[in-house]
KOLTIGU-796236 format. One record per residue: residue number from 1; residue in three letters; chain; z, y, x of N, C-alpha, C in turn. Coordinates in Angstrom, 3 decimals. Layout:
BEGIN
NUM,ala,A,Z,Y,X,Z,Y,X,Z,Y,X
...
//
This chain:
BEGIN
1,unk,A,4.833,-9.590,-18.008,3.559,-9.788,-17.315,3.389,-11.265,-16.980
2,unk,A,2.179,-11.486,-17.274,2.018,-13.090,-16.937,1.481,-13.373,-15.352
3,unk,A,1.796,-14.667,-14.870,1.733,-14.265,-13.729,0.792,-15.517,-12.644
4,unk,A,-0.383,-15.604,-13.919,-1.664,-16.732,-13.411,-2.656,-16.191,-13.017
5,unk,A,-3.063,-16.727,-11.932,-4.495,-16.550,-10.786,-5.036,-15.206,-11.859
6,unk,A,-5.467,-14.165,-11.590,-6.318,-13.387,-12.252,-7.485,-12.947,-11.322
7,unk,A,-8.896,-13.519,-11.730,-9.871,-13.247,-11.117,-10.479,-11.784,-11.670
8,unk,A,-10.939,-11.321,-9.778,-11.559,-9.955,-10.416,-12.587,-9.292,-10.921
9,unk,A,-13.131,-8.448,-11.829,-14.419,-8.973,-12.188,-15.442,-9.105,-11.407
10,unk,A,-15.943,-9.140,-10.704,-16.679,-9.320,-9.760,-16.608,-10.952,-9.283
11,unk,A,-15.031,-11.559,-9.099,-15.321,-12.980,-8.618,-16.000,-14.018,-9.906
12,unk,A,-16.941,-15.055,-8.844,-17.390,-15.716,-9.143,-16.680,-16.692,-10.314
13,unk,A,-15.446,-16.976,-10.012,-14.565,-17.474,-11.114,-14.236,-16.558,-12.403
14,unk,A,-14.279,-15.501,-12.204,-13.878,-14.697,-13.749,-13.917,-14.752,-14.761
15,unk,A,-13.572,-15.620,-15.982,-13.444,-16.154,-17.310,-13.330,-14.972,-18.320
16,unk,A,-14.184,-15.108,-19.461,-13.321,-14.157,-20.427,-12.756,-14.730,-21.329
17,unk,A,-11.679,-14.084,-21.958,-10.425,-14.320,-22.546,-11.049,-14.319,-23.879
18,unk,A,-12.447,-13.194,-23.787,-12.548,-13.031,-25.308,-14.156,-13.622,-25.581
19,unk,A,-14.112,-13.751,-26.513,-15.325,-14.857,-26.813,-16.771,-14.015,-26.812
20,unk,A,-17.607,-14.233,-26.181,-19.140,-13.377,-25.659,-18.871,-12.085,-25.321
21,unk,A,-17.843,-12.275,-24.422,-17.746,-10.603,-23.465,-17.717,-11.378,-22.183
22,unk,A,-18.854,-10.730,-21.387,-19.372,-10.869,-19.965,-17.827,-10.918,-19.190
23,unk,A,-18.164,-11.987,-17.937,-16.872,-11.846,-16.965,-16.675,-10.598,-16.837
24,unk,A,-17.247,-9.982,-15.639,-17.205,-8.121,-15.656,-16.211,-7.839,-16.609
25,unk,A,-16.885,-7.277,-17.520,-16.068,-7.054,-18.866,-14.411,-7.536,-18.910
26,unk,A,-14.689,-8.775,-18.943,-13.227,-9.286,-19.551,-12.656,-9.111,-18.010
27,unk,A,-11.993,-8.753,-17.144,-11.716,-8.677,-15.653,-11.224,-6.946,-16.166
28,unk,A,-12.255,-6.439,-16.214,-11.911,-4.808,-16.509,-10.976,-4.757,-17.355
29,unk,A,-11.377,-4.833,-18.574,-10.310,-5.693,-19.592,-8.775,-5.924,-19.622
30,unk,A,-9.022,-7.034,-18.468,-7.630,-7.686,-18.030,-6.855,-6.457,-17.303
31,unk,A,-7.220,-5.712,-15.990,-7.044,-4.704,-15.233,-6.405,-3.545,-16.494
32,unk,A,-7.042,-2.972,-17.586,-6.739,-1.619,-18.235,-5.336,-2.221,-18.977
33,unk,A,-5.176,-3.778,-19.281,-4.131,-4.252,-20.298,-2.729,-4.166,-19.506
34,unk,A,-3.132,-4.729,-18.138,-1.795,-4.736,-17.275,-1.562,-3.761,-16.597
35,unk,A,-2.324,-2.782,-16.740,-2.305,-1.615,-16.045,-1.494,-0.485,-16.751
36,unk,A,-0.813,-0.787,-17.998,-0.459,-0.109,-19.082,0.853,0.360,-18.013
37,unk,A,0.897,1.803,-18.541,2.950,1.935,-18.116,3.273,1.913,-16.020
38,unk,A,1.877,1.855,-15.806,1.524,1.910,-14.402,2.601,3.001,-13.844
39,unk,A,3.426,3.089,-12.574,3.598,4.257,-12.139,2.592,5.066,-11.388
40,unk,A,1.572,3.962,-10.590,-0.142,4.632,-10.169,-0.882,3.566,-10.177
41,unk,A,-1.699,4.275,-11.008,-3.032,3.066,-11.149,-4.413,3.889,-10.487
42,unk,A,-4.961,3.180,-10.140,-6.950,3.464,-10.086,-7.917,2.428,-10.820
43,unk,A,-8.870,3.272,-11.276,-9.450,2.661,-12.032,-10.946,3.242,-11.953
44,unk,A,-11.666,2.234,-11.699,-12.815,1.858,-11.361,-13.510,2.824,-10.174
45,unk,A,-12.659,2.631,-8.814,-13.342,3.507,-7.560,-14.371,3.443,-7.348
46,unk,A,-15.436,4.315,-6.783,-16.483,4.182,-6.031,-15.524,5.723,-5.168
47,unk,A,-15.888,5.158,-3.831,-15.623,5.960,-3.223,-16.008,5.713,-1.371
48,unk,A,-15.943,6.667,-0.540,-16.285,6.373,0.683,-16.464,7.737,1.368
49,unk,A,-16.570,8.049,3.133,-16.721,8.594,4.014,-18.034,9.479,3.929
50,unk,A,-19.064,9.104,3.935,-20.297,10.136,3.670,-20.686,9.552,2.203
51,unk,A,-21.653,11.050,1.726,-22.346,11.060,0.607,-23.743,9.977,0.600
52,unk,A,-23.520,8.892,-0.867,-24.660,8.167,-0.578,-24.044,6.207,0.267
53,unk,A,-22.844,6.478,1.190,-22.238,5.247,1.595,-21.285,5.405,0.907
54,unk,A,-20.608,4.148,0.226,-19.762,4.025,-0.392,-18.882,2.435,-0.083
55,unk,A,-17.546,2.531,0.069,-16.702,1.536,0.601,-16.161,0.983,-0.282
56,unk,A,-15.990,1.888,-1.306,-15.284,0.851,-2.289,-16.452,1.109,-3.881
57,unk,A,-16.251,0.173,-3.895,-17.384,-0.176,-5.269,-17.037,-0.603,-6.522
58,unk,A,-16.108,0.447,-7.223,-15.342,0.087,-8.278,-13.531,-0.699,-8.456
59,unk,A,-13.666,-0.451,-7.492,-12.111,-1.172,-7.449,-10.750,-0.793,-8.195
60,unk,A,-10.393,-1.720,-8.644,-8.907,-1.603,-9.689,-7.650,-1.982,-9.208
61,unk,A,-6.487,-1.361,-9.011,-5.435,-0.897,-8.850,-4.158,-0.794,-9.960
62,unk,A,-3.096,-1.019,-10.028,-2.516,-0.812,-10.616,-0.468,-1.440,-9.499
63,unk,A,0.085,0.010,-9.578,1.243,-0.605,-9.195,2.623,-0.272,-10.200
64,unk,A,3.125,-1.628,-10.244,4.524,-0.969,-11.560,5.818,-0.369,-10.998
65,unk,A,6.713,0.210,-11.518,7.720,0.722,-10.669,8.578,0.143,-10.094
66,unk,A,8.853,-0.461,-9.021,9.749,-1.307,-8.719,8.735,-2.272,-7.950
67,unk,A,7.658,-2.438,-7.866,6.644,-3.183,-7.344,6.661,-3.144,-6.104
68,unk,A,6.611,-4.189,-5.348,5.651,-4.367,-4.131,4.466,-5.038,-4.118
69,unk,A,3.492,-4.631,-3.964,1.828,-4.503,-4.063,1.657,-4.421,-2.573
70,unk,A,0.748,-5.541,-2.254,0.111,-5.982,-1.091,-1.548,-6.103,-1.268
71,unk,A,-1.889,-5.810,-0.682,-3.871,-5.961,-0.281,-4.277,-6.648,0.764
72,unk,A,-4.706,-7.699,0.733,-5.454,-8.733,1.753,-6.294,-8.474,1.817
73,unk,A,-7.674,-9.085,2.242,-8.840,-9.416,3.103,-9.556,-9.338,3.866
74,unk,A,-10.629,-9.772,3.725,-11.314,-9.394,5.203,-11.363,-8.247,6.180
75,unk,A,-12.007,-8.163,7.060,-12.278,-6.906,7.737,-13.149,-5.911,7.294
76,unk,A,-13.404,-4.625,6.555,-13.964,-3.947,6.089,-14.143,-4.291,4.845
77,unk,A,-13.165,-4.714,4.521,-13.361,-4.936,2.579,-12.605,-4.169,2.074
78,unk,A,-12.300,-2.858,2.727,-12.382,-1.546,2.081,-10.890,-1.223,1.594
79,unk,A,-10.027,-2.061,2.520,-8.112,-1.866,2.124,-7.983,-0.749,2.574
80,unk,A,-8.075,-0.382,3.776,-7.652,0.568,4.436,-8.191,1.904,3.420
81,unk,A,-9.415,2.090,3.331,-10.328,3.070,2.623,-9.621,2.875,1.011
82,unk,A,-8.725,2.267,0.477,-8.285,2.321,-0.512,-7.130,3.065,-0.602
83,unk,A,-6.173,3.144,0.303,-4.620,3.412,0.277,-5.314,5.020,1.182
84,unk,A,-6.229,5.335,2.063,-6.518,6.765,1.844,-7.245,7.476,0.709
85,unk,A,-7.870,6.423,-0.406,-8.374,7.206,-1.380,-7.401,7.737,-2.255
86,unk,A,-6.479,6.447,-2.751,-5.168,7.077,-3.362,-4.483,8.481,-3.182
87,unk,A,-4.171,8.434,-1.407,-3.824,9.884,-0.731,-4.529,10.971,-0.627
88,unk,A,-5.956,10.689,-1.171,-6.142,12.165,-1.124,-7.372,12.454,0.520
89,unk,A,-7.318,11.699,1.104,-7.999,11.553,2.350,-9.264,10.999,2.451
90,unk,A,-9.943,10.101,1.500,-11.232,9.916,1.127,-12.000,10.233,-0.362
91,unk,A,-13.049,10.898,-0.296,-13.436,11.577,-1.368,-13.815,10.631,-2.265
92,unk,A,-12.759,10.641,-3.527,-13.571,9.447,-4.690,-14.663,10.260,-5.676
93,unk,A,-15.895,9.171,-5.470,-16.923,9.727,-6.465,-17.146,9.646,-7.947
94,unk,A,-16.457,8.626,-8.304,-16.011,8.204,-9.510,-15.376,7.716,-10.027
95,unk,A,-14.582,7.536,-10.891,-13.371,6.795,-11.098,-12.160,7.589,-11.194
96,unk,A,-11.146,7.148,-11.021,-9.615,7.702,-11.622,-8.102,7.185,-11.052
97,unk,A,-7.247,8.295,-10.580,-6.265,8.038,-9.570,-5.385,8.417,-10.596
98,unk,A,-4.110,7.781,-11.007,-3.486,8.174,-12.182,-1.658,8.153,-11.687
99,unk,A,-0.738,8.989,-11.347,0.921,8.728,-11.240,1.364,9.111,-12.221
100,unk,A,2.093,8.093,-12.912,2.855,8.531,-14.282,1.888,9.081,-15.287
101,unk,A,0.922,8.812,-15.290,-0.176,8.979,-16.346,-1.042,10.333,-16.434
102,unk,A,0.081,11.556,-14.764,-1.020,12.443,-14.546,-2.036,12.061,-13.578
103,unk,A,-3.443,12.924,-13.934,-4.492,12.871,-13.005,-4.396,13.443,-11.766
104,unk,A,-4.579,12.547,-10.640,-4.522,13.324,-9.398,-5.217,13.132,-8.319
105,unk,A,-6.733,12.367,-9.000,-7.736,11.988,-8.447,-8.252,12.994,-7.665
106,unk,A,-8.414,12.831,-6.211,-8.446,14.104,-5.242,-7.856,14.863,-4.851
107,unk,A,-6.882,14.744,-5.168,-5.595,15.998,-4.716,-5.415,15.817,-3.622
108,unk,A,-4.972,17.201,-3.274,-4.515,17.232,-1.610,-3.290,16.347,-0.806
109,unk,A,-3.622,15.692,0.132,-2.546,14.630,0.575,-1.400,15.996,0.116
110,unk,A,-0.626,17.105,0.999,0.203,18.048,0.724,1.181,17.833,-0.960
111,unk,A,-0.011,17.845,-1.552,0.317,17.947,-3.009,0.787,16.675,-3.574
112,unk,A,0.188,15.758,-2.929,0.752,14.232,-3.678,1.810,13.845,-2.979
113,unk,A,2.270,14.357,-1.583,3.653,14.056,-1.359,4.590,15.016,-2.266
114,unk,A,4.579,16.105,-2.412,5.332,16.537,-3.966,5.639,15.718,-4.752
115,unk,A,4.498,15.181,-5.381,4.704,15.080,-6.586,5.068,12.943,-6.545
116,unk,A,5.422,12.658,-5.003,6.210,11.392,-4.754,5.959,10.319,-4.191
117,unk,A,4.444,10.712,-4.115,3.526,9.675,-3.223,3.757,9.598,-1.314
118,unk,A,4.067,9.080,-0.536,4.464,8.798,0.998,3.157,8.440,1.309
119,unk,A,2.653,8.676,2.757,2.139,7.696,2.906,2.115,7.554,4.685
120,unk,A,2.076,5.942,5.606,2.212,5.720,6.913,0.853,5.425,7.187
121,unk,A,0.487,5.939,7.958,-1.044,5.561,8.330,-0.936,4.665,9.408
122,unk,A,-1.775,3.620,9.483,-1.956,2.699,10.880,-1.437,3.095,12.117
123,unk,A,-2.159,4.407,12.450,-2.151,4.626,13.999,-1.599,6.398,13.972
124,unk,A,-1.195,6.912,15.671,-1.234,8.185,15.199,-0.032,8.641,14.389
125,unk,A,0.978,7.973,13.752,2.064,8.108,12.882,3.240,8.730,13.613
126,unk,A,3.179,9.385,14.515,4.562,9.675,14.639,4.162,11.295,15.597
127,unk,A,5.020,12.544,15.653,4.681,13.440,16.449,5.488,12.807,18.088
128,unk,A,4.765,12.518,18.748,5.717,11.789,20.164,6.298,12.421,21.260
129,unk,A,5.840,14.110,20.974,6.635,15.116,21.522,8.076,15.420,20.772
130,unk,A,8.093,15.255,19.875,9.323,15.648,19.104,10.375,14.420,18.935
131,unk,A,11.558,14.746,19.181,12.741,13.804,18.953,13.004,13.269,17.334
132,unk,A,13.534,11.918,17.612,13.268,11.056,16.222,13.921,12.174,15.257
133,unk,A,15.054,13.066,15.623,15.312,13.708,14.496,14.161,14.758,13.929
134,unk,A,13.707,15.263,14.714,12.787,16.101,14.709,11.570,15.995,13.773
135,unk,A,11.340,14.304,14.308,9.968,13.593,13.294,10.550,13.563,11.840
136,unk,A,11.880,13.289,11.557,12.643,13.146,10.309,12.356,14.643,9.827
137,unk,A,12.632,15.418,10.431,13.210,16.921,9.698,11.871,17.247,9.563
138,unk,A,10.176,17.046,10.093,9.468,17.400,9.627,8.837,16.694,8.247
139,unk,A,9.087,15.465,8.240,9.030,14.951,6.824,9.521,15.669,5.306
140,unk,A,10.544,16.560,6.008,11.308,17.014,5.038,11.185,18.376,4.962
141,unk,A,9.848,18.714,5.397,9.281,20.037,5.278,8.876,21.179,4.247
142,unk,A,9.062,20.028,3.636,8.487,20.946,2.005,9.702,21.109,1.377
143,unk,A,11.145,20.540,1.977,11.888,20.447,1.173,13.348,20.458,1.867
144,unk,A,13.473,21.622,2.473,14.445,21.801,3.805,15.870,21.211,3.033
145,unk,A,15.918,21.898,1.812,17.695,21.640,1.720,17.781,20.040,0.633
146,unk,A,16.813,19.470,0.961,17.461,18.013,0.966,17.581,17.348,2.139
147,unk,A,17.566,18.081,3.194,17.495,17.180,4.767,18.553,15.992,4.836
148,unk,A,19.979,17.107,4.697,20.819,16.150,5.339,20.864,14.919,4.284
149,unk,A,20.808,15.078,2.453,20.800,13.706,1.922,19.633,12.156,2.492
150,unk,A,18.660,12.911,2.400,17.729,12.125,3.143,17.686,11.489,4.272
151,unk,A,18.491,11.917,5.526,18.487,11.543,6.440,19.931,10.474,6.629
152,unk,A,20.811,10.882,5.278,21.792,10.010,5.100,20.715,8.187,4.671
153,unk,A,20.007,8.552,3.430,18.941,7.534,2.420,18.190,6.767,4.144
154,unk,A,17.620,7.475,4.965,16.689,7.154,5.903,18.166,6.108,6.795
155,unk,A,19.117,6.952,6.893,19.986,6.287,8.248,20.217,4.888,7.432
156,unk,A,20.730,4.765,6.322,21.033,3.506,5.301,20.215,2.637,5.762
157,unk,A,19.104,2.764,5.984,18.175,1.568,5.967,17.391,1.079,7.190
158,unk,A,17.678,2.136,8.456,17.298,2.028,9.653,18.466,2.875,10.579
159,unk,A,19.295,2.210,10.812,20.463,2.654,11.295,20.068,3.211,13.200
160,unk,A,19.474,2.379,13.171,19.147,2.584,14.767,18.275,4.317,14.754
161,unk,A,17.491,3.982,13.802,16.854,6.110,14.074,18.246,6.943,14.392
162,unk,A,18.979,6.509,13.244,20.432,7.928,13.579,20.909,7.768,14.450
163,unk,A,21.446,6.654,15.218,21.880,6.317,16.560,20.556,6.883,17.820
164,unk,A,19.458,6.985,17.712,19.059,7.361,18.760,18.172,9.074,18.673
165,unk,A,18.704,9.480,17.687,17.761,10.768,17.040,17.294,11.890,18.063
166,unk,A,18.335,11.892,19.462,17.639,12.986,20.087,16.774,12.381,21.199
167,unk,A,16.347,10.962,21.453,15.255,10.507,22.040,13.866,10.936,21.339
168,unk,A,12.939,11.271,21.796,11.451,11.307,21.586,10.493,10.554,21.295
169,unk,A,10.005,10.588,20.195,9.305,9.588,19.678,8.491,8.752,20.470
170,unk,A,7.715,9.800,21.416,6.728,8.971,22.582,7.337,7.797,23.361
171,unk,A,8.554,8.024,23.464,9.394,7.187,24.488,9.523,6.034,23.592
172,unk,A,9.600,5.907,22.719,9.653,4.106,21.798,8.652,3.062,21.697
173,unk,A,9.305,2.190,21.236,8.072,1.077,21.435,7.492,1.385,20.030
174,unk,A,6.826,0.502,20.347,5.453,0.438,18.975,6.463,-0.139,17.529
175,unk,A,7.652,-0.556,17.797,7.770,-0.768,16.632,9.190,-0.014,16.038
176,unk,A,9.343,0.435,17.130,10.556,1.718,16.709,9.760,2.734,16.033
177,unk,A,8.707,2.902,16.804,7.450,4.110,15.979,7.213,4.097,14.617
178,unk,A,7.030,2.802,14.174,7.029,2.140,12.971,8.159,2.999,11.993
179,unk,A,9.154,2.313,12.604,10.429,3.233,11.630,10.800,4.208,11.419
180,unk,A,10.252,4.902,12.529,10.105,6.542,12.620,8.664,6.965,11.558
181,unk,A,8.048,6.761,11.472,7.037,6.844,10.743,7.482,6.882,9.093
182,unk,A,8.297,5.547,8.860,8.070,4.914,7.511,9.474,5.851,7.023
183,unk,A,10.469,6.188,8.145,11.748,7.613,7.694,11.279,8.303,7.372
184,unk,A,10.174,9.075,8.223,9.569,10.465,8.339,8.992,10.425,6.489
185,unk,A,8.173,9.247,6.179,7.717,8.817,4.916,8.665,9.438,3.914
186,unk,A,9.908,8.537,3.639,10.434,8.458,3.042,11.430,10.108,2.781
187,unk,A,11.871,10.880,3.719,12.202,12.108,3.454,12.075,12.893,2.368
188,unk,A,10.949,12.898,1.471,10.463,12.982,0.686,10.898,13.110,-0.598
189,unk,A,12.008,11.693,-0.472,12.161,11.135,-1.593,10.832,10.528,-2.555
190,unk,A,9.955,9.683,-1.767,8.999,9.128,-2.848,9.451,8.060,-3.766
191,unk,A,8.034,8.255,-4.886,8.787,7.368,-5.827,7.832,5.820,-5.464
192,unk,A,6.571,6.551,-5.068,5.691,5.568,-4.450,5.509,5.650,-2.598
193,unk,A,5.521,4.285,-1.953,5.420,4.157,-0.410,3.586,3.798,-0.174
194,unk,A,2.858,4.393,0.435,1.853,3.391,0.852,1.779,3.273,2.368
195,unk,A,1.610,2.096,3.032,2.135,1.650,3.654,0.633,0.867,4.637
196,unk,A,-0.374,1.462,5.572,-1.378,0.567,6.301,-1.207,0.365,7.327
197,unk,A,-1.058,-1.370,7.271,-1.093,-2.103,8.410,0.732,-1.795,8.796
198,unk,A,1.038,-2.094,8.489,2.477,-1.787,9.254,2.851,-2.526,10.474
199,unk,A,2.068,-3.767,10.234,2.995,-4.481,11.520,2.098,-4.759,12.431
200,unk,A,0.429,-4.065,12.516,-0.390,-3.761,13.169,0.516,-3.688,15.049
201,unk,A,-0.634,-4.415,15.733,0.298,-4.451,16.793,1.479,-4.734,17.458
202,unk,A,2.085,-5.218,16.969,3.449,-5.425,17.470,3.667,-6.834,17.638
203,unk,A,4.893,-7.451,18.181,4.736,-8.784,18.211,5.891,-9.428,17.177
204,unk,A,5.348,-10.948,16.944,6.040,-11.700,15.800,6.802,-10.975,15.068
205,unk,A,7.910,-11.041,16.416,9.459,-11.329,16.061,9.533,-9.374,15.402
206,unk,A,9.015,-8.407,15.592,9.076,-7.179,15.478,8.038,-7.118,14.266
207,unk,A,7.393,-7.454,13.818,6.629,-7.516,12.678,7.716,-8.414,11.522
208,unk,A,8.003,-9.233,11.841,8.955,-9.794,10.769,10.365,-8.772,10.836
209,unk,A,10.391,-8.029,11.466,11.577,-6.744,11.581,10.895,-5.653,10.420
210,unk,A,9.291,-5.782,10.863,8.790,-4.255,9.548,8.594,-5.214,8.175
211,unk,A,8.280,-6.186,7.876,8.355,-6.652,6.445,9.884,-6.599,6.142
212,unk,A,10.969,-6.977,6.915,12.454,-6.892,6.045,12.331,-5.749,5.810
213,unk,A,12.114,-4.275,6.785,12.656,-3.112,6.493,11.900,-2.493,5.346
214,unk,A,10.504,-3.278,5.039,9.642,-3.015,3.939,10.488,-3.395,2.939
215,unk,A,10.862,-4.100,3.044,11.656,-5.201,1.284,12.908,-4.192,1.263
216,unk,A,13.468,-4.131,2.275,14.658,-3.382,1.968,14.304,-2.100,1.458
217,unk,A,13.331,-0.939,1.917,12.887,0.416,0.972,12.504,0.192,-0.190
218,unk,A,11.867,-1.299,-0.881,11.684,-1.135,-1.862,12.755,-1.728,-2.881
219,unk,A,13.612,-2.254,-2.041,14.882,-3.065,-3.076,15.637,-1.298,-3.066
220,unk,A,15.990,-0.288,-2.624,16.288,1.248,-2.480,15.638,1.838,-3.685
221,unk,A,14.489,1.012,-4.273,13.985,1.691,-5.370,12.607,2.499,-4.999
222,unk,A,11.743,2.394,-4.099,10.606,2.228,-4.088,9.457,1.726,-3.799
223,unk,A,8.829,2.257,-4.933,7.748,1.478,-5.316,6.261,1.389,-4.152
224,unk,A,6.266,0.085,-3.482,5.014,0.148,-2.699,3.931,-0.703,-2.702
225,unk,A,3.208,-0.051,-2.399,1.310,-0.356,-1.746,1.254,-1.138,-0.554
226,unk,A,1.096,-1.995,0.335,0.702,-1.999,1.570,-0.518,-2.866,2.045
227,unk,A,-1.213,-2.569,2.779,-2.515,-3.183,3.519,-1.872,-3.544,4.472
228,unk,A,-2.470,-4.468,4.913,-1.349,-5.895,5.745,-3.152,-6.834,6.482
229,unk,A,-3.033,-6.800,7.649,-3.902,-8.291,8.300,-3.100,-9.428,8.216
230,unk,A,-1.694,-9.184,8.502,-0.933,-10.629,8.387,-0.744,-10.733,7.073
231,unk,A,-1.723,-12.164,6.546,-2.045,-11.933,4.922,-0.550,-12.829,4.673
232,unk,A,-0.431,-13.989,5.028,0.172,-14.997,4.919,1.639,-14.231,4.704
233,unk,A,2.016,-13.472,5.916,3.509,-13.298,5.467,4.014,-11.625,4.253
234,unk,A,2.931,-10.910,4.141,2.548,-9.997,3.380,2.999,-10.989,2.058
235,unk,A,1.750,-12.237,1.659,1.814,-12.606,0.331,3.328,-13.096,0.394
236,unk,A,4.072,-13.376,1.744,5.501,-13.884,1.234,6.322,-12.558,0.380
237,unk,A,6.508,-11.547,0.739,7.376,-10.956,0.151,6.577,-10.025,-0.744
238,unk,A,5.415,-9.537,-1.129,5.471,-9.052,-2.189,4.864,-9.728,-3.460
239,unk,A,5.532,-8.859,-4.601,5.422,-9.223,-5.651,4.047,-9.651,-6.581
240,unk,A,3.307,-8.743,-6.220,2.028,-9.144,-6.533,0.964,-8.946,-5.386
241,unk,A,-0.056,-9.468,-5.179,-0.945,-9.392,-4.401,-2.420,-9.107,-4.764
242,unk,A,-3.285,-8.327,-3.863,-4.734,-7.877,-4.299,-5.404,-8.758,-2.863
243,unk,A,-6.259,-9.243,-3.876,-7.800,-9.464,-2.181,-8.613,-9.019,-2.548
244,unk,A,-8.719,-7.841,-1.537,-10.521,-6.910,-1.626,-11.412,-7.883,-0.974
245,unk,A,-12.701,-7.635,-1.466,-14.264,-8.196,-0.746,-14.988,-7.250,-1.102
246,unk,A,-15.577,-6.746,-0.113,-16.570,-5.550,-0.256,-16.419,-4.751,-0.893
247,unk,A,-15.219,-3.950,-1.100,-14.851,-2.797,-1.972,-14.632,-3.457,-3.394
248,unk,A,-14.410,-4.580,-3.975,-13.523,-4.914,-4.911,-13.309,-5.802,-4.961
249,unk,A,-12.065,-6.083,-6.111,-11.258,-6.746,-6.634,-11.271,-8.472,-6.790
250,unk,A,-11.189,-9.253,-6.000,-11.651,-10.793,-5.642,-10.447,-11.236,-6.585
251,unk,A,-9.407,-11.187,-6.454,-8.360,-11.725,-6.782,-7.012,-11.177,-7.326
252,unk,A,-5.908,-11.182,-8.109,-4.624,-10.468,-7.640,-3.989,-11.764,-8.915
253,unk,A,-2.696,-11.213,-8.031,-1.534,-12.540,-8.652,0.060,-12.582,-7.864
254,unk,A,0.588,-13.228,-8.345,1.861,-13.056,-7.926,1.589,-13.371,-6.347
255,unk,A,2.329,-12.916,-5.261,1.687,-12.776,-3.548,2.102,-14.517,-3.461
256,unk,A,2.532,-15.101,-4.108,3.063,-16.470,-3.271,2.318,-17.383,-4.377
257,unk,A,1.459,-17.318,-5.280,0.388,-17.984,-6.009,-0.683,-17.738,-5.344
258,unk,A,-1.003,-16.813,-4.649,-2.115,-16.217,-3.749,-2.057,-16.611,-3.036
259,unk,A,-1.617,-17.028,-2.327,-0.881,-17.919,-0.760,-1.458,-19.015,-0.679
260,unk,A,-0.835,-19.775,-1.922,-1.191,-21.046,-2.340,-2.431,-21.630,-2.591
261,unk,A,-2.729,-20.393,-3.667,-4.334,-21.031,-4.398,-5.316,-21.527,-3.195
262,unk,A,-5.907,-22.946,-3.589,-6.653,-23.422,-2.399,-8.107,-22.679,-2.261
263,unk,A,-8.615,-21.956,-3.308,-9.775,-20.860,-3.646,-9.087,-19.815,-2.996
264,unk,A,-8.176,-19.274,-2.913,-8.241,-18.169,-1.918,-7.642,-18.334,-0.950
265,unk,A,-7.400,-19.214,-0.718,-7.264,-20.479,1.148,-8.125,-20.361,1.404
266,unk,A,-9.673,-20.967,1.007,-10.689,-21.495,1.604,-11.596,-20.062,1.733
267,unk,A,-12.123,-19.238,0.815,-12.533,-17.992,0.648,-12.288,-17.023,1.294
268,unk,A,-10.627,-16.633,1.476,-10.298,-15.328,1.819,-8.965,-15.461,3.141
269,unk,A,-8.753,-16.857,3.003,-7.077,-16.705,4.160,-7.677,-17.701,5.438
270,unk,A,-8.345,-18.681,4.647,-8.651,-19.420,6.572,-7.303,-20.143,6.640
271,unk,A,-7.388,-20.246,8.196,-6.273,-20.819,8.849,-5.173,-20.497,8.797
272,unk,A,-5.655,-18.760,8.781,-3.985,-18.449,8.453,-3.176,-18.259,7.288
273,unk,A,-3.262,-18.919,6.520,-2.687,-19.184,5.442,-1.812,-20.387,5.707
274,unk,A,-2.530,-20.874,6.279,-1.945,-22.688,6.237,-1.107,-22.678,7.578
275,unk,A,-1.096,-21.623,8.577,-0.003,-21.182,9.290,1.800,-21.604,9.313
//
């Protein structure tokens, strides 16, 4: 995979590769070529909350196995509404949700954790009546007699859940919740993580605690998605990066060419880029 600025069709910069095919075009193009061998791709969303409004307006997707895939931008440029369309939680009107090359455009969240897909939602992520083991063992609901391996895979990588398992979720801070959340995720055994806002709320030094524990699930061997406000340290560790604007595709590129580029400094990161 090559790994230069790729504008999306929609941005104003978008070049085609091939001689009298419209930007549009060659952008789509670019998206279906690298999208080959995808473990989940989407391809060309329209999708959104009521019939008639629509949040995302064609947007392209593609994550490889072993990937970490990050989504920047603005506020309401339709990240969040992307990583629930994937899951199954916002109704796509057109377009195509693809794992391992089956269709599973619309499927029931239930059904796409089967078949390997996780996913941590922003807020709301944890049951806070139930003890951290508890939140673990319901993750692993569909799938009782892999508990104890899983909770071995979960303790590996967040040692502190197994050390405190018969405390209650409610009783933790916001960023212990986090890890309880992203275990509960992982129980599963997914092959794909999606991952919004993770470090939403919390402070610095505990947000740079959920990007290691991010890098570390996916150096474990899976493959993730995440919507991130902290663009700057998001584009540090993953591998490739997306910037939505208004429900599509502005930009994507390796996350630390994205960082850089002074067009999506000035456009899409602001100040905090240069942070």
């Amino acid at each position: 995979m090559t790994s230069e600025l790729v504008p999306g069709p929609d941005s104003p910069d978008a070049v085609s590769e091939i001689p009298g095919l419209p930007p549009e075009d060659a952008g789509r193009d670019e998206h279906l070529r690298r999208a080959e061998g995808a473990i989940l791709r989407a391809d060309d969303l329209i999708a959104g909350y009521l019939p008639g409004v629509n949040i995302l307006n064609g947007t392209d997707l593609y994550c490889h196995e072993g990937e970490l895939v990050g989504i920047i931008g603005p506020n309401g440029a339709g990240k969040s509404t992307l990583l629930k369309a994937l899951f199954g939680l916002v109704n796509i009107h057109t377009g195509s949700v693809k794992l391992r090359g089956e269709e599973i455009t619309n499927d029931r969240a239930d059904s796409l954790v089967t078949k390997g897909i996780g996913f941590v939602p922003q807020t709301n992520n944890v049951f806070p009546s139930l003890t951290i083991f508890e939140n673990l063992q319901m993750g692993c609901y569909q799938a009782p007699k892999k508990l104890d391996e899983r909770i071995d895979f979960v303790g590996s990588i967040f040692p502190a859940l197994i050390e405190r398992q018969t405390q209650r979720a409610g009783q933790l801070s916001g960023g212990e919740r986090q890890m309880v959340a992203m275990g509960r995720a992982l129980m599963m055994e997914p092959s794909v993580l999606l991952l919004d806002e993770p470090s939403a709320g919390l402070s610095p030094a505990l947000q740079d605690e959920v990007f290691v524990q991010t890098r570390a699930i996916n150096r474990a061997g899976v493959s993730i998605i995440m919507v991130e406000q902290n663009a700057r340290r998001c584009l540090q560790i993953c591998d490739r990066g997306y910037v939505l604007d208004q429900g599509r595709n502005a930009y994507t590129a390796p996350g630390r060419e994205l960082m850089n580029d002074p067009k999506v400094i000035e456009l899409y990161l602001g100040t905090l880029a240069k942070a």
